[in-house]
C-alpha positions in Angstrom: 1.4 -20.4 15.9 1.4 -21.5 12.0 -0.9 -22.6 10.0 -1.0 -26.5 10.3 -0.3 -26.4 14.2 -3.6 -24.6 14.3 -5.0 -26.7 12.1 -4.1 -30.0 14.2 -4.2 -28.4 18.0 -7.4 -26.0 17.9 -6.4 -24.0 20.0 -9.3 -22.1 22.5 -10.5 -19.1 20.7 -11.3 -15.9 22.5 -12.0 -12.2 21.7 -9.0 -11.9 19.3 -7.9 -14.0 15.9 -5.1 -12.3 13.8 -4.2 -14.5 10.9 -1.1 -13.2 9.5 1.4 -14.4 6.8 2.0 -14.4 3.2 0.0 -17.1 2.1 -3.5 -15.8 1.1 -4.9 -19.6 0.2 -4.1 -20.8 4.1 -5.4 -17.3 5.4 -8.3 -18.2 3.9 -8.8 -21.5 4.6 -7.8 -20.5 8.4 -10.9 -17.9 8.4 -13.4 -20.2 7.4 -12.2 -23.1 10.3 -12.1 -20.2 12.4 -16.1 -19.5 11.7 -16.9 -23.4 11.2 -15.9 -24.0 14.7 -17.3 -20.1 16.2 -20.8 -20.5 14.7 -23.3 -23.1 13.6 -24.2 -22.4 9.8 -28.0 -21.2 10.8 -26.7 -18.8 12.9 -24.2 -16.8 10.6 -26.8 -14.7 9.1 -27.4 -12.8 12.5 -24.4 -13.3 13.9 -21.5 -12.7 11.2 -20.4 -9.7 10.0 -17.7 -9.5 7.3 -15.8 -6.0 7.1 -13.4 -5.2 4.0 -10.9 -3.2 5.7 -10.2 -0.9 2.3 -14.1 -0.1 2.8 -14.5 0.8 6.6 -15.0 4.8 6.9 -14.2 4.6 10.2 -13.1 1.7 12.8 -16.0 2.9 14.8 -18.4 0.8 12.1 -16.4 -2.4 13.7 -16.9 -1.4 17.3 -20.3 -0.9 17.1 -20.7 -4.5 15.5 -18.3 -6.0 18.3 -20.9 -4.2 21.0 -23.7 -6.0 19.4 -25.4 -8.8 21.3 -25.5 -12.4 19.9 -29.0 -13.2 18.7 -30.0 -16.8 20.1 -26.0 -17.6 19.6 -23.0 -18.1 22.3 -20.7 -15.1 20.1 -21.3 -12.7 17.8 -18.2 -13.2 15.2 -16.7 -9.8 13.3 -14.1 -10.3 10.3 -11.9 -7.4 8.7 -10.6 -9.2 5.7 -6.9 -7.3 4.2 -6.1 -5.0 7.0 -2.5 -5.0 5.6 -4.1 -2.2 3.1 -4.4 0.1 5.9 -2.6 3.4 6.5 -0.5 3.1 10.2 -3.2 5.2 12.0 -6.3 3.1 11.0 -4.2 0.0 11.7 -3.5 1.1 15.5 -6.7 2.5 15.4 -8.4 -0.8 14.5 -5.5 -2.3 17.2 -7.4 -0.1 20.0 -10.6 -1.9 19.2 -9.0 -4.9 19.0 -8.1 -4.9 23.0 -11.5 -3.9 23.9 -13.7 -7.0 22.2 -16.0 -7.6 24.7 -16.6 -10.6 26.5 -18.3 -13.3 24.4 -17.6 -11.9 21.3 -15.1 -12.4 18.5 -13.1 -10.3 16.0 -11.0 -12.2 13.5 -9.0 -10.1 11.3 -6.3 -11.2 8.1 -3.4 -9.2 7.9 -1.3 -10.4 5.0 1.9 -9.4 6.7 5.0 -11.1 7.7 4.6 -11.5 11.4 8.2 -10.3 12.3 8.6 -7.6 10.0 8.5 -4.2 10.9 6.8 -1.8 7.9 3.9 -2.2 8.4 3.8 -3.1 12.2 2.0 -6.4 12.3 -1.5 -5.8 14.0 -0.6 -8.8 16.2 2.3 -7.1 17.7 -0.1 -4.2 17.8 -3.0 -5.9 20.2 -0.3 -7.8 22.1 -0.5 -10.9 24.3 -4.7 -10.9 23.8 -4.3 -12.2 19.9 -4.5 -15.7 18.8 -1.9 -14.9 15.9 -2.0 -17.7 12.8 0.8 -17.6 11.0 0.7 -18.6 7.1 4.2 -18.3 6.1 5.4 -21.1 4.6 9.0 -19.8 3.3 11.6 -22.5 4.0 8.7 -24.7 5.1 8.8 -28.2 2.1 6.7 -30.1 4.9 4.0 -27.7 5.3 4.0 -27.3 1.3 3.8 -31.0 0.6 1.2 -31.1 2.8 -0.9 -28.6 1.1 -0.2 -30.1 -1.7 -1.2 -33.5 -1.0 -4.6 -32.3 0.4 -5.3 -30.2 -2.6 -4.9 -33.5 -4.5 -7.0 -35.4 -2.4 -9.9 -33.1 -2.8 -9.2 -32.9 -6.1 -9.6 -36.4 -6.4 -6.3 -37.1 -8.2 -2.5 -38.1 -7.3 0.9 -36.5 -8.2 3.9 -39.1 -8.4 6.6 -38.1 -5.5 9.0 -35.9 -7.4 6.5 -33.9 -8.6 5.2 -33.2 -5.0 8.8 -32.9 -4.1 9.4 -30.4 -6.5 6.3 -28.3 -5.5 7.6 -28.3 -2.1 11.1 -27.1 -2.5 9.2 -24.1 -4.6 8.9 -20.7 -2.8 5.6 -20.2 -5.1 3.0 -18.3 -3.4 0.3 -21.7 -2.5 -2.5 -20.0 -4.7 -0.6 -20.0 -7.7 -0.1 -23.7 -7.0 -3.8 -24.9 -6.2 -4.5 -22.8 -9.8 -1.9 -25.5 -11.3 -3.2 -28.4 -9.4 -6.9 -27.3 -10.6 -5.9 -27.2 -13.7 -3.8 -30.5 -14.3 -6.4 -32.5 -12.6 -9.2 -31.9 -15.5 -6.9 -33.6 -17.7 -4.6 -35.7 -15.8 -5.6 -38.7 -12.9 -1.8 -38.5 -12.0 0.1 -35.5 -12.4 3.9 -36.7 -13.3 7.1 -34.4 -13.0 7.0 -34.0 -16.6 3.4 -32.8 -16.7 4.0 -30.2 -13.6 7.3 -28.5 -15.6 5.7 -28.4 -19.0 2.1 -27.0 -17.8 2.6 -25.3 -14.5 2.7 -21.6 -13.9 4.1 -22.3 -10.7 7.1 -24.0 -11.7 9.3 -21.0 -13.1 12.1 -20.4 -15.3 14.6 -17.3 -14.3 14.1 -15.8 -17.6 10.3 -14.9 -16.6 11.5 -13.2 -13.9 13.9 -11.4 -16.0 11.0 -10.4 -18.7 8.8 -9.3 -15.8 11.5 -7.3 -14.3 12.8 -5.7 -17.6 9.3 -4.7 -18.0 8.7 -2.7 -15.0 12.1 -0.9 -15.6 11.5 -0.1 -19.0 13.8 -1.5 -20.7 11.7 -2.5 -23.5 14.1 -3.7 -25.9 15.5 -6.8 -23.5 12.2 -7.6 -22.1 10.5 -7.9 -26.0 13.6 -10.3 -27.2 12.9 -12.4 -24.0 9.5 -12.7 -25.0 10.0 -13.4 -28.1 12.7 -16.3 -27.2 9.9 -17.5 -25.3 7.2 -18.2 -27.8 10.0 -19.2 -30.3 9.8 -22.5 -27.8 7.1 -22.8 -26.6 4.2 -20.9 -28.7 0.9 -21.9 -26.8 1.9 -21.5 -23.3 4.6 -18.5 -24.0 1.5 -15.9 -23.2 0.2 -17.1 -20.0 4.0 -17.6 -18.3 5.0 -14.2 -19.5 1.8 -12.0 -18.3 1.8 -14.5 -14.8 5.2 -13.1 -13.9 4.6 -9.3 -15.1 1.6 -9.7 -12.8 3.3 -10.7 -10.1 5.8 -8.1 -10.5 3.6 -5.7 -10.8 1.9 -6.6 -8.0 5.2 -6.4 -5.6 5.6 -2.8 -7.1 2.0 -1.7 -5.8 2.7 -3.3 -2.7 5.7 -0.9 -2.4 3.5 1.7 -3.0 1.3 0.5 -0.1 4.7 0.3 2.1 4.3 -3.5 2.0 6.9 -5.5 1.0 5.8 -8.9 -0.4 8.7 -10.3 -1.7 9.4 -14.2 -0.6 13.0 -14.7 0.9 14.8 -15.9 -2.2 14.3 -12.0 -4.1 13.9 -10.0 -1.0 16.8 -7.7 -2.4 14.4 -7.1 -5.1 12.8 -4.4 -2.9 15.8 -2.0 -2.5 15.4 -2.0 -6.5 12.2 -1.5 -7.5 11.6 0.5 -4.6 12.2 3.6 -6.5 10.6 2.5 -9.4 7.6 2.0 -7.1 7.7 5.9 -5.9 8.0 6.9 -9.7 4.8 4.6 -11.0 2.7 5.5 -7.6 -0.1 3.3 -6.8 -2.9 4.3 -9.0 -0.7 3.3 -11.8 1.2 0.1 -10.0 -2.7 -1.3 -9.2 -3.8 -0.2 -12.9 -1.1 -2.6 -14.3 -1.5 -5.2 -12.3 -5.0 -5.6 -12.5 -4.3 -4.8 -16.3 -1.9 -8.2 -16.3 -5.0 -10.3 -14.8 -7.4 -9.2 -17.3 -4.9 -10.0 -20.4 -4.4 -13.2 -18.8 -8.4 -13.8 -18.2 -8.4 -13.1 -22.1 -6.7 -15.6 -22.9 -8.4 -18.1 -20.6 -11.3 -17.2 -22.4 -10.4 -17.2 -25.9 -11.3 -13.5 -26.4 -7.3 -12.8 -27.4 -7.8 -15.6 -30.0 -6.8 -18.9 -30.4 -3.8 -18.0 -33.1 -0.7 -17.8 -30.6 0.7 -14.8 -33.2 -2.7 -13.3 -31.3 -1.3 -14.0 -27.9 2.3 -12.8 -29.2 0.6 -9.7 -30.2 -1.1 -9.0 -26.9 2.3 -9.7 -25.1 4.2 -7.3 -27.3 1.4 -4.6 -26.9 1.6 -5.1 -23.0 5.0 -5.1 -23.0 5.6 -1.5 -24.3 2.5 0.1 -22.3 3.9 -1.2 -19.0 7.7 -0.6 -20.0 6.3 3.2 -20.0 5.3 3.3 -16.7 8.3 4.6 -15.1 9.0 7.6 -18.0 
């Protein structure tokens, strides 16, 4: 079922929870209802055990915790956060466990797949008809967007005028990126107007980022350091944080590929037949190092370590630009 249908039915929950999807901020949000509604906060420090599933040795660790008995508590509740960054044998390994949760007891697990694709086989399809499977996807979904949207304003405390909700929800934007650029706007703005969302937003994207972020990961340093540059020609203070957003992402879809995950929305799905070679050339020690390279440039300027001069922000760009357009030399 998705996202908001869980949200609004609450379903029974029994030995099984796969939430599944592309949308990390509702996969989230989904675990946490998930253990609001499973255990009582006072009993969560005997009763909840949190797995990451990059960190498990063996799948046997999470049997052992699913054998244990509750302590003065109906369930004991086990989570295995990210199982989409298991190889295929520990993710039919961890399936196997899966269908043998005993009675009483409770595994949740996110996968950050998409539930019909086929590399990597979802773990839902992998534990079958016993699964509670949450779907996050919101792809082709504006009403389940706006709605996020309006509750993330609402807890924010502030409002958005309709066609910049609209606009929001006609975005394929992954929902993180725009809670970021809610968070944001609302220190500064009780309303957030269309005008406001395009000028400041990450979230709301021009082509040519895309087309910098992609010229950079294909080395072809030349195009992506003019389009960089055509950027902070018009718009000098935010050029920086637009340009390193999209290499991020980028970068990120390339480690995925790396991973055999393919986390491209809809609109640029295509954009895995091309990079995917790129991917196999970079490999994923490299593909991670650059993306998590990307974040830290951006959390420099967040912090004012790059400077507050945009020719410093320029200069970080350009220097960015050439390291990562060498990564597939």
């Amino acid at each position: 079922m998705k996202y908001y249908e869980f949200i609004d039915r609450e379903p029974p929950i029994d030995r099984v929870v796969v939430i599944e999807g592309t949308e990390r901020a509702l996969a989230d949000a989904a675990l946490e209802r998930l253990i609001d509604r499973l255990l009582e906060p006072q009993l969560r420090d005997l009763n909840l055990t949190r797995f990451q599933a990059d960190a498990i040795g063996e799948v046997t660790e999470v049997r052992e915790a699913l054998q244990a008995m509750p302590f003065l508590a109906e369930r004991r509740v086990v989570v295995v956060a990210d199982a989409q960054t298991l190889r295929a044998p520990a993710r039919e390994a961890l399936g196997a466990v899966a269908r043998d949760v005993p009675a009483g007891n409770t595994l949740v697990v996110t996968d950050l797949v998409k539930p019909l694709g086929r590399s990597p086989v979802p773990l839902g399809r992998i534990v079958g008809r016993d699964a509670l499977r949450i779907d996050t996807t919101v792809e082709k979904a504006p009403q389940a967007r706006a709605r996020f949207v309006e509750e993330t304003l609402q807890r924010l405390g502030v409002t958005a005028d309709k066609r910049a909700v609209d606009e929001l929800a006609r975005s394929d934007t992954e929902l993180t990126a725009v809670r970021n650029d809610l968070e944001k706007l609302a220190l500064t703005h009780k309303k957030i107007t269309l005008k406001e969302l395009t000028s400041e937003a990450l979230s709301v994207e021009d082509p040519k980022l895309y087309e910098y972020a992609t010229a950079t990961v294909e080395g072809q340093v030349r195009r992506a350091l003019a389009l960089a540059h055509e950027w902070f020609a018009n718009d000098p203070r935010g050029a920086g944080m637009k340009l390193l957003w999209n290499l991020a992402i980028e970068c990120r879809y390339v480690w995925a590929l790396t991973r055999g995950l393919n986390e491209f929305p809809e609109r640029i799905a295509w954009k895995a037949r091309t990079l995917g070679p790129l991917a196999r050339r970079i490999g994923e020690r490299r593909a991670r190092r650059a993306y998590e390279k990307a974040v830290l440039a951006m959390e420099s300027i967040v912090t004012g370590a790059t400077g507050s001069d945009p020719d410093d922000v320029r200069a970080l760009v350009d220097r960015i630009t050439v390291e990562f357009s060498a990564l597939t030399r």
